[in-house]
C-alpha positions in Angstrom: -44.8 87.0 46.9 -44.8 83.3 46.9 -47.7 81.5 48.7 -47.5 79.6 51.9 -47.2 76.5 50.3 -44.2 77.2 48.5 -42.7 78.9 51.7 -43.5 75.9 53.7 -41.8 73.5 51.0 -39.0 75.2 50.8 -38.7 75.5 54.7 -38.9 71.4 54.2 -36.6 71.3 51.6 -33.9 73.6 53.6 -34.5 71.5 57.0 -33.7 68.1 55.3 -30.5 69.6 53.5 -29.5 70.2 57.5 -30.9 67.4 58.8 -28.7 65.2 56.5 -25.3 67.5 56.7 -25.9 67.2 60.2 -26.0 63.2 59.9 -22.9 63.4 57.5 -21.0 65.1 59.8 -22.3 62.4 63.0 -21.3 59.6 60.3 -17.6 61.0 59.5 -16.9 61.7 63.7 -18.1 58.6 64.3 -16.1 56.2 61.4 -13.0 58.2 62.7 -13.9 57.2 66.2 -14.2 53.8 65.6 -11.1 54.0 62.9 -9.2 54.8 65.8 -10.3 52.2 68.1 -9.3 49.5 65.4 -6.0 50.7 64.7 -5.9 50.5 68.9 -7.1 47.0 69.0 -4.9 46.1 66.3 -1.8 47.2 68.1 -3.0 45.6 71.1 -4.0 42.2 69.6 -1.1 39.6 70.1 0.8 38.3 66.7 -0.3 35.3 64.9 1.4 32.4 64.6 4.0 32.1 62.2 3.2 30.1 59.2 5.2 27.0 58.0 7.3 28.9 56.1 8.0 31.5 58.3 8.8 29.1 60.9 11.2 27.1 58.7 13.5 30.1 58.1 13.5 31.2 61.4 14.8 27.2 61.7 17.0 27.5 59.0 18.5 30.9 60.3 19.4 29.1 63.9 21.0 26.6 62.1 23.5 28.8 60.2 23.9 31.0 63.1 24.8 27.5 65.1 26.6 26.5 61.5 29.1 29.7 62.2 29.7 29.4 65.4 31.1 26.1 65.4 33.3 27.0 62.8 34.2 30.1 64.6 34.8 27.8 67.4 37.1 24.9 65.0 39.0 28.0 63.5 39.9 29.2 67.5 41.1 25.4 67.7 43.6 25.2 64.8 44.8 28.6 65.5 45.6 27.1 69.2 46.8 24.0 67.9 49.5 25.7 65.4 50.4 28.5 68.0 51.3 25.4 70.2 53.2 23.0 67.5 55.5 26.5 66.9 56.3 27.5 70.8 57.0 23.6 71.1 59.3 23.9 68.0 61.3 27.1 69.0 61.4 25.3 73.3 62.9 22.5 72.1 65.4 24.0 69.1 66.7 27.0 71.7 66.8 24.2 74.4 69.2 22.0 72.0 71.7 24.9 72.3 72.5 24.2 76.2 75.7 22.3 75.2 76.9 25.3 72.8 77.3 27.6 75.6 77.7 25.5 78.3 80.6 22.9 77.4 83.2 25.7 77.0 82.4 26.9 80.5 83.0 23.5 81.3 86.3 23.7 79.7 87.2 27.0 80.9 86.7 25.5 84.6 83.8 26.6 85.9 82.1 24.7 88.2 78.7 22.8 87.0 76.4 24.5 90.1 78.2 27.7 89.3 77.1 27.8 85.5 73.8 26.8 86.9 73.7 29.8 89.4 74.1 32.2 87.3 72.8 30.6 84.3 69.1 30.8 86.2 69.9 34.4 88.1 70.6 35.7 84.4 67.1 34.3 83.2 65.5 35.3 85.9 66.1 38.8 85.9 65.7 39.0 82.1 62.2 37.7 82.9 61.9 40.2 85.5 62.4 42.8 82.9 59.9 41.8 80.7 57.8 41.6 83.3 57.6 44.7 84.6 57.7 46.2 80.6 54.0 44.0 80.2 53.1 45.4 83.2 52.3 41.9 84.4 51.2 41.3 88.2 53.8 39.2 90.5 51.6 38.5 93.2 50.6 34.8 93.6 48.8 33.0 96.7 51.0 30.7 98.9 49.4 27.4 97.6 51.1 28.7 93.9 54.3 29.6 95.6 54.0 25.7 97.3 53.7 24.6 93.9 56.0 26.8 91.8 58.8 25.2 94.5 58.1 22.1 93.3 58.2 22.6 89.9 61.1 24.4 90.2 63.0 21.7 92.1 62.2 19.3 89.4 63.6 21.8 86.6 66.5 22.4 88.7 67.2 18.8 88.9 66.8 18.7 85.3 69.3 21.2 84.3 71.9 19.8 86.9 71.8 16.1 85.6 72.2 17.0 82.3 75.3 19.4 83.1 76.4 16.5 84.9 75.9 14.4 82.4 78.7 15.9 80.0 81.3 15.7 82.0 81.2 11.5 81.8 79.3 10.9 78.8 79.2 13.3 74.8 76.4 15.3 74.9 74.8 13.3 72.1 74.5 10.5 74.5 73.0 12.5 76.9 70.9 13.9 74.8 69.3 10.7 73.6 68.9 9.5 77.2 67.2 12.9 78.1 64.7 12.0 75.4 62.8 9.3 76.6 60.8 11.6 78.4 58.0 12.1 76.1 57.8 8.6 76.9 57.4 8.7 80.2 55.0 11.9 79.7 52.4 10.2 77.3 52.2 6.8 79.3 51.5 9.1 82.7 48.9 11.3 80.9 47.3 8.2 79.6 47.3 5.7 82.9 46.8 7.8 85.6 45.2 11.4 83.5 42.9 9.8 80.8 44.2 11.5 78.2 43.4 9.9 74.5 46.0 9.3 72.6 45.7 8.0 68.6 47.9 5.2 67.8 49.8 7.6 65.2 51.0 9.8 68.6 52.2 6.4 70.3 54.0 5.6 66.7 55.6 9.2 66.7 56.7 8.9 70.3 59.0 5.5 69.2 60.1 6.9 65.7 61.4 10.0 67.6 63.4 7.8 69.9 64.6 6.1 67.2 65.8 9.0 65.7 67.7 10.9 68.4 69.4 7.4 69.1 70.8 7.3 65.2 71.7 10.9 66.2 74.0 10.2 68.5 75.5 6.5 67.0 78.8 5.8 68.1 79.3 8.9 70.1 79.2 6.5 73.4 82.5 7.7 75.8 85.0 5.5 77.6 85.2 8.3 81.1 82.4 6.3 83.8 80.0 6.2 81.2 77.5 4.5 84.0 77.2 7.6 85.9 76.8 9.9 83.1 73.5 7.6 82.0 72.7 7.6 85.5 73.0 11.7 85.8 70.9 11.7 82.2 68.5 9.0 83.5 67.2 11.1 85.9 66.5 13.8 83.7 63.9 11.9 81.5 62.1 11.3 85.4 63.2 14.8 86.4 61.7 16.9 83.5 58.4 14.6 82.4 57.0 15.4 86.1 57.7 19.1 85.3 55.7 19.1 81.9 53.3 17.3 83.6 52.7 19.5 87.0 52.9 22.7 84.5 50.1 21.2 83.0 48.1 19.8 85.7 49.0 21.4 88.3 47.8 25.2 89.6 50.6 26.9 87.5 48.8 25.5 84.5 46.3 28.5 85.2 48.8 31.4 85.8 50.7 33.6 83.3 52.9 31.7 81.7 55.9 34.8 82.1 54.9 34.8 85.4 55.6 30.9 85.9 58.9 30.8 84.1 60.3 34.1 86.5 59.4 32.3 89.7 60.4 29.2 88.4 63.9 30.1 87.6 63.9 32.4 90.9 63.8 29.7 92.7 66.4 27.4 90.9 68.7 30.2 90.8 68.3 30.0 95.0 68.5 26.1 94.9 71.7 26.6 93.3 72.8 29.3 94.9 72.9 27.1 98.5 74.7 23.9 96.5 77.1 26.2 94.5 78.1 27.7 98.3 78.0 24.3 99.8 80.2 22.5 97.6 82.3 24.9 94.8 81.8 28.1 95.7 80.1 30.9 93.5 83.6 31.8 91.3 83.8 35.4 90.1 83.7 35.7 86.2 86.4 38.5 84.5 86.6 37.5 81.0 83.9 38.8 78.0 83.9 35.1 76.5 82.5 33.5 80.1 80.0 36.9 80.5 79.2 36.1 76.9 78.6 32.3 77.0 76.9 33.0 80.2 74.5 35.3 78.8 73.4 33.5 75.7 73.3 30.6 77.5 70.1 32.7 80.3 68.5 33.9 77.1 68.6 31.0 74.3 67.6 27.8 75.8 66.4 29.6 79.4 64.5 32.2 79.0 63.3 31.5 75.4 62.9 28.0 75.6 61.0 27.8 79.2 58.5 30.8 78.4 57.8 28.8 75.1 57.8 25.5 76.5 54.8 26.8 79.1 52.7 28.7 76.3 53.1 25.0 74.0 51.4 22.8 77.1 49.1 25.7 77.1 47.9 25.4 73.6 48.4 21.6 72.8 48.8 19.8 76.1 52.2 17.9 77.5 52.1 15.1 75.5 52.1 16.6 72.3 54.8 18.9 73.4 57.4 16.6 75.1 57.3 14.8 71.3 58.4 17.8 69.6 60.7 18.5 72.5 62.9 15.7 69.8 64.0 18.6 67.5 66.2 19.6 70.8 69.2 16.8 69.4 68.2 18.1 65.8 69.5 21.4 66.4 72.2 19.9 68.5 73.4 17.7 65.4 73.0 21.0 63.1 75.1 23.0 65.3 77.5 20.6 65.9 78.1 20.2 61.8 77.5 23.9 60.9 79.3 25.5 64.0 82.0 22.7 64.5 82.2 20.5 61.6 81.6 17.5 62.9 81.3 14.2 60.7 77.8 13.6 59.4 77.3 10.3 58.3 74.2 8.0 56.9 73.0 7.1 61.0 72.8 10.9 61.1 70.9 11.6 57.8 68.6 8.6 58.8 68.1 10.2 62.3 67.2 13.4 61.2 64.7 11.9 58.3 63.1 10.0 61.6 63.1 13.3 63.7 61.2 15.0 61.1 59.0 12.7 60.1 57.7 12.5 64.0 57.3 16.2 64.1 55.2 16.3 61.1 53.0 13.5 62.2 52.1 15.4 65.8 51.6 18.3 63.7 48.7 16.3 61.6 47.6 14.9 65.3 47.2 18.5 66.7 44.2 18.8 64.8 42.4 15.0 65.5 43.5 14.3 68.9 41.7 15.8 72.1 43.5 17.8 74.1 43.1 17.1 77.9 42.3 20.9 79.9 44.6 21.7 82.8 43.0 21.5 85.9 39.4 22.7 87.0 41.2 25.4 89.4 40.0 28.9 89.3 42.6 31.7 88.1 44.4 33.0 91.4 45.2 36.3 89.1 44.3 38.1 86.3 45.1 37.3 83.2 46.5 39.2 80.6 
């Protein structure tokens, strides 16, 4: 048996070996304890500061991200500017037809308000049509339908001066007369709207006049050739103030399919009361007239007024009553493809001229502000 001694130190010996697995275990709950509060504390404690390199590519990062979107926004620009420069281009080519399909009516005796009557009744319901296919809204308030009157009163005037026009003076003539609106456009825009304009815009505006006038060189008529420059005189007066109120006016701000229908509504019912007052509204029999009459609502109507409204949209009035000039290019191209009319060096100079405008705008688009249409809030969605 052992002795008391060795019982008692192995009592000792077996109460420390518990003693101290006891303390481990205290020790382990407790570093796990405050393990776990640290972790919380952490969590909890706010970030520090970024260094100086962390804070420079947070700065760098903004800039690029700044960087983009100013080139997102100059790429949105040029897109606008050369969706413009191309509705101005097909407005002003498809308006240059008006003498293709309007002179043999003319000849075939026809009536100038009755062309116009149903010249703009035609367009009109072809814009309906596409209309309704876009699913666009008609509705507008009465302050648009105030305006839209306007406007439409000066396009009407427009279309009836230059039909006018023909019967005293070649169309050529008439032609170069109606021209001098973009003129009369950029000097309004710039004295009484503040709208910059570079001094190669001012150049283009004199080189196109230039041009259109070789166009039509020696084409000057002998029948009252005062009245027919009167009749065309008021066109350049007539149509500028139309640009212009599409532009600045509360139309500038409402679908542009929607403007042309109600702007061709109401010249079709302008007409309608001076065709009834004065020729009477003749009934048409013959294909040729339905014909004529048809391609004259769609080409240089419909066409060229839904185009002309989209290019003051996307480049401003100015810049599209300059490269309205390729109207007497496509009338000099017709007139020598279609008729074979006599195309001489005043011809080939006035096209070179005509060109040479068109492509100076077209560098402009991109260099010269473009005035907003008026600050008036949309009366409609917009498509």
């Amino acid at each position: 048996m052992p002795s008391r001694t060795a019982e008692h130190g192995f009592c000792r010996r077996s109460g420390c070996r518990a003693a101290q697995a006891a303390a481990k275990t205290r020790s382990g709950a407790a570093g796990r304890f405050a393990a776990r509060n640290a972790a919380v504390r952490r969590r909890l404690r706010p970030a520090p500061a970024a260094g100086g390199r962390e804070r420079t590519a947070r700065r760098h990062g903004a800039a690029m991200t700044d960087a983009n979107a100013k080139k997102n926004v100059e790429h949105m620009r040029n897109i606008s500017n050369i969706k413009g420069v191309l509705y101005a281009v097909v407005s002003s080519a498809t308006f240059g037809l008006i003498p293709l399909f309007s002179i043999p009516l003319l000849h075939a005796g026809m009536a100038s308000p009755t062309i116009l009557f149903y010249r703009m009744l035609l367009s009109a319901a072809i814009m309906a049509a596409v209309a309704l296919l876009l699913k666009r809204n008609f509705r507008i308030s009465r302050r648009d339908f105030g305006v839209l009157a306007g406007l439409s009163l000066m396009y009407a005037a427009t279309s009836l001066g230059l039909l006018r026009s023909y019967d005293y003076i070649p169309s050529g003539v008439a032609t170069t007369v109606n021209f001098l609106y973009p003129l009369v456009v950029t000097i309004v825009m710039t004295l009484f709207f503040r709208e910059r304009s570079s001094v190669w815009i001012v150049i283009a505006v004199f080189i196109s006049l230039v041009g259109v006038a070789l166009l039509a060189w020696g084409d000057a008529g002998n029948n009252d050739p005062g009245r027919g420059l009167i009749y065309a005189g008021t066109t350049v007066f007539t149509y500028a103030v139309y640009i212009i109120g599409v532009m600045k006016s509360r139309a500038g701000r409402l679908d542009p399919l929607i403007v042309a229908f109600y702007v061709l509504t109401f010249s079709a019912a302008v007409f309608l009361v001076y065709a009834l007052s004065t020729s009477g509204i003749a009934v048409v029999h013959t294909w040729h007239i339905w014909r004529n009459l048809l391609l004259l609502a769609l080409l240089p109507t419909v066409l060229s007024n839904l185009t002309l409204v989209l290019a003051i949209k996307h480049i401003g009035s100015t810049m599209t009553s300059i490269l309205g000039s390729m109207e007497p290019l496509t009338a000099v191209l017709v007139g020598v493809v279609h008729f074979g009319e006599r195309f001489d060096l005043d011809s080939a100079a006035g096209l070179i001229l005509v060109v040479t405008a068109v492509i100076i705008v077209i560098l402009q688009t991109n260099h010269t502000p473009q005035t907003p249409p008026a600050n008036i809030p949309p009366t409609q969605p917009q498509e």
